[in-house]
GUROLUM-367444 format. One line per field, with one value per residue (C-alpha): residue number from 1; x, y, z. Coordinates in steps of 0.1 Angstrom, whole numbers, plus 5000, padded with zeros to 4 digits. Layout:
% residues N
n c(NUM,...);
east c(X,...);
north c(Y,...);
up c(Z,...);
This chain:
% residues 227
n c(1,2,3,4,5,6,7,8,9,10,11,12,13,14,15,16,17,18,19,20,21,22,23,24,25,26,27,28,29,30,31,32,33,34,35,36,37,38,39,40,41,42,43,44,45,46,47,48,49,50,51,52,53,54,55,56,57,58,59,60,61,62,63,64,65,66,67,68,69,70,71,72,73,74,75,76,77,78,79,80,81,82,83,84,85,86,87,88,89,90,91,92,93,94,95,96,97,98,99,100,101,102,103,104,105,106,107,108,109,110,111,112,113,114,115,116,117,118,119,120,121,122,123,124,125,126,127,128,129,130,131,132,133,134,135,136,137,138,139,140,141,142,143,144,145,146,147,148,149,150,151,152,153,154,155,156,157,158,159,160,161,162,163,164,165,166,167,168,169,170,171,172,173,174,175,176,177,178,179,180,181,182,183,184,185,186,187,188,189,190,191,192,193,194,195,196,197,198,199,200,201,202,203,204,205,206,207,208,209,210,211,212,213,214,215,216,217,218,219,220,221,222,223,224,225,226,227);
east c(1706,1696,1722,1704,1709,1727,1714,1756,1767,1770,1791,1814,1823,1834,1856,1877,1875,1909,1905,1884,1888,1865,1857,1847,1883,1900,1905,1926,1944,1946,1984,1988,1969,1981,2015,2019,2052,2038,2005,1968,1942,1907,1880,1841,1812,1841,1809,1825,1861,1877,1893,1904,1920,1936,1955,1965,1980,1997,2009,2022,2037,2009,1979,1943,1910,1878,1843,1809,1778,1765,1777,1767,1794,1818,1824,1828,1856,1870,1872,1891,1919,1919,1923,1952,1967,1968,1982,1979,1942,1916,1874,1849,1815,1803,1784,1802,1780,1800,1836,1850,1837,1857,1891,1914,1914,1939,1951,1937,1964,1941,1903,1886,1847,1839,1800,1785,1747,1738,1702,1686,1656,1659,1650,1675,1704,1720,1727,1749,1785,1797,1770,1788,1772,1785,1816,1817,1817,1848,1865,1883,1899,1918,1955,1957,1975,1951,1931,1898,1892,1861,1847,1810,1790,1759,1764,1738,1756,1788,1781,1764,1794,1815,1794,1792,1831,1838,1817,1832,1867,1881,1906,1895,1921,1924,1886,1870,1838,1854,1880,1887,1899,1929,1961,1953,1961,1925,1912,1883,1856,1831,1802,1824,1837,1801,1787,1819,1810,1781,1795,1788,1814,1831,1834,1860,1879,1908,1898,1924,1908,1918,1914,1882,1871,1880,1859,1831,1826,1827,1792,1778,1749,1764,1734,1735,1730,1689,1687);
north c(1988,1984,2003,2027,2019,2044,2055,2064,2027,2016,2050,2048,2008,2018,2048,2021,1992,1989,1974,1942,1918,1901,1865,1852,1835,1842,1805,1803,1839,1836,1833,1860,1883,1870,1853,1821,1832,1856,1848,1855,1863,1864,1881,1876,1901,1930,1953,1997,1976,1992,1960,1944,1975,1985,1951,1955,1989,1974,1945,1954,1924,1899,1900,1906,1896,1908,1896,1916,1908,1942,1966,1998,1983,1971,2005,2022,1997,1999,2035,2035,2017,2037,2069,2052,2039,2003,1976,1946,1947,1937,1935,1912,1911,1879,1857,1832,1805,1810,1812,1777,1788,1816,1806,1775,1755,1758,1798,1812,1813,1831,1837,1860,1860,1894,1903,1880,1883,1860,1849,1843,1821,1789,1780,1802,1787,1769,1807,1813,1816,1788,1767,1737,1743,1773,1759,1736,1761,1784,1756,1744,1778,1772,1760,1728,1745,1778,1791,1806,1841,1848,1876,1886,1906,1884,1856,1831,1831,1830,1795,1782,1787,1771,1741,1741,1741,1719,1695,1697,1687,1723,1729,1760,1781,1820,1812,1847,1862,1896,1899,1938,1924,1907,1921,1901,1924,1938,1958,1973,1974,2001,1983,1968,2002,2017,1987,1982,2020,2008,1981,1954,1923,1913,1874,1856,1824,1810,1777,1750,1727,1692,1659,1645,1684,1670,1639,1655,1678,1653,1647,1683,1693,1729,1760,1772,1734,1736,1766);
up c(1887,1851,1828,1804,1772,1750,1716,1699,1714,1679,1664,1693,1696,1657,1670,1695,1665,1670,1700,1689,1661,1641,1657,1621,1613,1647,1656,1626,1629,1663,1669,1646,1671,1702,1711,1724,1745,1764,1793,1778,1808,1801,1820,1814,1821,1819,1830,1822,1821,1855,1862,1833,1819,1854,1848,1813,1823,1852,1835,1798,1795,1794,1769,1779,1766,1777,1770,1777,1761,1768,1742,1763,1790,1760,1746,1777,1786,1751,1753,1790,1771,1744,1765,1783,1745,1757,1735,1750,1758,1730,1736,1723,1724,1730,1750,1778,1760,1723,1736,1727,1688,1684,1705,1709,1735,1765,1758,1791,1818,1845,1843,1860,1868,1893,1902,1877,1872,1901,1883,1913,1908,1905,1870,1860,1879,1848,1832,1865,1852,1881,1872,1856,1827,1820,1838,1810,1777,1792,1810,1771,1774,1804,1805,1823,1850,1849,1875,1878,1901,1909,1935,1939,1966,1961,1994,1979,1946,1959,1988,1954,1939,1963,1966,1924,1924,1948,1936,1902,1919,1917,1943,1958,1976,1991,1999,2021,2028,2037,2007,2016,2051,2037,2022,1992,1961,1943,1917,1925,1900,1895,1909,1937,1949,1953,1974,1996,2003,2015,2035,2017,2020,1991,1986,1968,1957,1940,1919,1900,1878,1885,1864,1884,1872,1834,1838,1857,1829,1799,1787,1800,1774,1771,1773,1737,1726,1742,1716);
């Protein structure tokens, strides 16, 4: 379902500005903003923001970043953490594809990918956000020992997925078709809450980088570099 896009986007992403940061700079700064001691989790395609605020308010102690290229989604995420005075939480609007030019490498700790746009035909398959490609821009983020969570509804995307991983030498672990059958601990997103209503199962995996994932990568012409 196509979001609608809303006219006062701009007036209110200025009201939360507090909540973002200007990228221009950031690499340099961005110790000064965030702090090395404590854990940094990053989720991309935050969609309204359910989830990745949910987790900042549960978890005050580690720092959250969240990326959205839609600003219609971005300020109505921003504006959930700003209701709930969050402090540890801050938004950016960016594409997955210009990530490693505005923070350092290895600052992620856990990365989290839920109901990406699956891009279903075929010649689009590269803009997939588990398509090593795309793999390949966000993957310099990741600590060493990071992981990667990723959930989707979408089957095709998600045994794509799986394949794409596996292939790229990611350990994959906590691997389910039915993620709402476990005991596993979940945040429900907005769009996940409406089709699980429906009975739709939710897929989802655990994935560990691992050096053959490293060397596999090495060489990958990244997406924004055909531009």
């Amino acid at each position: 379902m196509r979001l609608r896009k809303k006219k006062n986007a701009p007036v209110r992403f200025e009201r939360c500005a507090d909540y973002t940061l200007e990228t221009e700079g950031l690499l340099e700064k961005f110790n000064e903003y965030f702090d090395p001691a404590k854990p940094l989790d990053m989720e991309i395609g935050s969609g309204k923001g359910r989830f990745i605020v949910t987790l900042a308010e549960q978890n005050p102690v580690r720092q959250y970043i969240s990326i959205e290229r839609v600003i219609d989604c971005l300020v109505m995420a921003m504006e959930k953490a700003k209701n709930k005075e969050l402090h540890n939480i801050r938004f950016f609007c960016l594409d997955a594809a210009e990530l490693t030019d505005c923070f350092p490498g290895e600052c992620i700790d856990i990365l989290y990918l839920n109901f990406s746009d699956p891009w279903p035909k075929a010649r689009y398959a590269k803009r997939r956000l588990t398509h090593r490609r795309m793999v390949a821009a966000y993957l310099p983020l990741l600590k060493k020992e990071g992981k990667i969570c990723f959930k989707t509804d979408n089957r095709p995307l998600f045994d794509f997925s799986v394949e794409e991983f596996a292939d790229l030498g990611f350990r994959l672990e906590e691997l389910t078709y039915d993620l709402h059958s476990t005991d596993t601990p979940n945040i429900m997103t907005e769009y996940e809450e409406r089709f699980s209503a429906m009975g739709t199962p939710i897929n989802r995996f655990v994935a560990y980088p691992t050096e053959k994932t490293y060397e596999m990568l090495k060489g990958i012409k990244l997406l924004k570099e055909e531009h």
